[in-house]
C-alpha positions, -999 to 999 in steps of 0.1 A, spaced: -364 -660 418 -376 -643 383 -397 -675 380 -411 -672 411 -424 -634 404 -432 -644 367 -457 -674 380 -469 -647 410 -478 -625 383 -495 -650 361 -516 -658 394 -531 -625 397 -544 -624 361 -583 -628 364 -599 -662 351 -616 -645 328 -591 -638 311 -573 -671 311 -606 -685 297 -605 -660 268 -569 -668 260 -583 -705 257 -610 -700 233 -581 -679 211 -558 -709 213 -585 -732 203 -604 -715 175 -568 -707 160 -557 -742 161 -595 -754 145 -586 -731 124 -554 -738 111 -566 -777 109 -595 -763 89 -578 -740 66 -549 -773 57 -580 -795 48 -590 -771 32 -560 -762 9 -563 -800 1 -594 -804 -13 -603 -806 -51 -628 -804 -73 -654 -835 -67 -639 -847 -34 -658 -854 -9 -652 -834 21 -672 -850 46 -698 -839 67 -681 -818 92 -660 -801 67 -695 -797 46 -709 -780 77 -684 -756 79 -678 -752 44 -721 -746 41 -715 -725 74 -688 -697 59 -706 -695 25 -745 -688 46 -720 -661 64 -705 -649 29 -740 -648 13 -755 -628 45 -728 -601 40 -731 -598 3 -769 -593 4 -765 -565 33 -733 -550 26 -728 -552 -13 -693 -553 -29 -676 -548 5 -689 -579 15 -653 -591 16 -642 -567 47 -670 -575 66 -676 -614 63 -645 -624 78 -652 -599 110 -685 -607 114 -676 -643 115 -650 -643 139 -672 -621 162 -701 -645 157 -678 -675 166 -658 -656 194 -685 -648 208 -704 -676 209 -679 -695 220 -677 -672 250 -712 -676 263 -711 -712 263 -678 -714 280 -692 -719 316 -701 -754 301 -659 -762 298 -656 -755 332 -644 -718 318 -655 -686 334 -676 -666 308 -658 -639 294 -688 -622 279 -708 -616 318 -677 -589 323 -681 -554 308 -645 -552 296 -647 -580 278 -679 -567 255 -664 -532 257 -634 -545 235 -662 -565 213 -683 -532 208 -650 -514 199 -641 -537 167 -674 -534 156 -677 -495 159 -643 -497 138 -660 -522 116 -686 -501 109 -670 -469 103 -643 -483 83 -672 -497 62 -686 -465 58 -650 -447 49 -643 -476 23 -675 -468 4 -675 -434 7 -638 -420 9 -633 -393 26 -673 -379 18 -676 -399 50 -666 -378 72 -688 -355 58 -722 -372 76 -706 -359 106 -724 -328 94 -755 -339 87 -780 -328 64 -775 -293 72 -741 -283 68 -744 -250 77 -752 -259 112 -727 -283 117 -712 -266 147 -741 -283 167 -749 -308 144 -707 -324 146 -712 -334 184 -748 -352 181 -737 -372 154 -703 -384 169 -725 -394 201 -747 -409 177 -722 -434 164 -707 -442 197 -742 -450 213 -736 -483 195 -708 -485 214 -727 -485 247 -757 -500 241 -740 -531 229 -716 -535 252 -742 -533 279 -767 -554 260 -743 -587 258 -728 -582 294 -759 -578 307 -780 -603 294 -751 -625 299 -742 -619 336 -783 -621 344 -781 -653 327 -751 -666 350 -765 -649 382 -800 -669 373 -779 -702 373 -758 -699 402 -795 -690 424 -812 -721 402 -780 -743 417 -784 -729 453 -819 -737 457 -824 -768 435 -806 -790 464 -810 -825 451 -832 -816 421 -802 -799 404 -798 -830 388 -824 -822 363 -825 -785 367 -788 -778 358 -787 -792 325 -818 -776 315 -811 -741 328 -776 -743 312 -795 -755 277 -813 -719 285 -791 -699 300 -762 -706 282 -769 -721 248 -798 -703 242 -785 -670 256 -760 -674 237 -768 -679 197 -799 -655 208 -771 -625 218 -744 -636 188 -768 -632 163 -782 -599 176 -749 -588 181 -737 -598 144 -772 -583 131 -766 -546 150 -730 -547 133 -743 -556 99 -774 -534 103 -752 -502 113 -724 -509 86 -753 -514 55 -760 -475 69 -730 -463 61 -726 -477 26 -734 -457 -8 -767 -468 -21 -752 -476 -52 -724 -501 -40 -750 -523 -19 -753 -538 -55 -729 -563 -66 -726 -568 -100 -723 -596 -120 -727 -615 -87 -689 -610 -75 
C-alpha cells in the first residue's frame, strides 16, 4: 500500500521537473567520467579530441573569469560554468523528448537566485564587510532612503533575469508548437529547422547572456585593485 501512495506521489510531480532531475543525473555522471580521465592523464599524453574540447572548453571559461573577475576568479569559474552548462542543457532538452525546464518561471527564479548569491558573495569576498557598506551609497548620511533603493537595485537582477530566460524561452516553445500545427505535411522540413532556431539557437544566445549579466554584475562588486591578478595566478 505504501508503494502504491509512494508511486501516486511520484505521478503528480510535474515533467518539468523530472526532465531537470535527468539533466542532473546526466551532467553528474559526464562528469564523474570526465573528472577519472582526467585524474589519469600525464604530462605529454594525448587526451584525445573530446577530452581536448573540454579540457580547451574549462580553461576559455577559466580565462573569461580571470580577465573579468581578477583573483576571485576561482569562486566564480566553477558557478558560472555549471550555470552555462545547466542551462544550456535545459533549453535544448525539448530535443530528448524532455520538457524544457527553462520555459517555467520557477525554474529561472531558482537560476537567478544563485546568481544574485553569486554575485553578492563576490562582492563580500573582495570587500569584507565594507560591502555592506554600498548599501549606503555615496551619501552616507542619507542612507535612510538611499538603504531601500539600493537593496531593490540588486534584486532587479533578480527579476529581470528570471523573466528574460523564461520568456524568451517559453516564446520560443509556443512558436514551435504553432509552426507544428500549421506546417501539416511540410513539418518535415520545418521542424528541424525551427528547432535549430528555436532551440539551439535560443539557447547558447540566452546561456551566454545569462553567464555575461552574472559576470558583468559580480566584476561591479569587486575592489578595483583585486580585478588584477598578479603574477598571472
Amino acid at each position: 500500500m505504501m508503494i502504491e501512495q509512494v508511486i501516486r506521489y511520484l505521478l503528480t510531480i510535474p515533467y518539468y521537473i523530472w526532465s531537470s532531475f535527468i539533466i542532473v543525473l546526466v551532467v553528474l555522471i559526464c562528469s564523474l567520467i570526465i573528472r577519472h580521465k582526467v585524474s589519469k592523464l600525464r604530462i605529454g599524453d594525448n587526451p584525445g579530441k573530446v577530452m581536448t574540447g573540454i579540457i580547451t572548453f574549462v580553461q576559455f571559461m577559466n580565462n573569461y573569469a580571470k580577465n573579468n573577475i581578477g583573483k576571485h576568479w576561482k569562486m566564480l569559474a566553477p558557478i558560472i560554468l555549471s550555470l552555462a552548462i545547466f542551462i544550456f542543457l535545459s533549453n535544448i532538452s525539448g530535443l530528448f523528448l524532455l520538457d524544457t525546464p527553462t520555459k517555467y518561471a520557477t525554474v529561472t527564479l531558482a537560476f537567478a537566485i544563485v546568481s544574485v548569491i553569486t554575485i553578492q558573495s563576490v562582492g563580500l569576498r573582495s570587500k569584507g564587510l565594507k560591502h555592506f557598506k554600498t548599501l549606503m551609497g555615496p551619501m552616507w548620511w542619507f542612507s535612510p532612503v538611499m538603504i531601500p533603493l539600493n537593496i531593490l537595485s540588486d534584486l532587479t537582477p533578480l527579476i529581470s533575469m528570471t523573466m528574460r530566460l523564461f520568456g524568451n524561452i517559453a516564446s520560443g516553445a509556443a512558436v514551435l508548437t504553432l509552426i507544428y500545427a500549421v506546417s501539416g505535411p511540410a513539418t518535415v522540413i520545418a521542424g528541424p529547422v525551427a528547432h535549430a532556431i528555436f532551440d539551439i539557437g535560443f539557447g547558447v544566445i540566452q546561456t551566454i547572456v545569462f553567464v555575461l549579466l552574472t559576470t558583468v554584475f559580480s566584476s561591479n562588486k569587486i575592489e578595483e585593485s583585486d580585478l588584477e591578478i598578479k603574477g598571472g595566478i
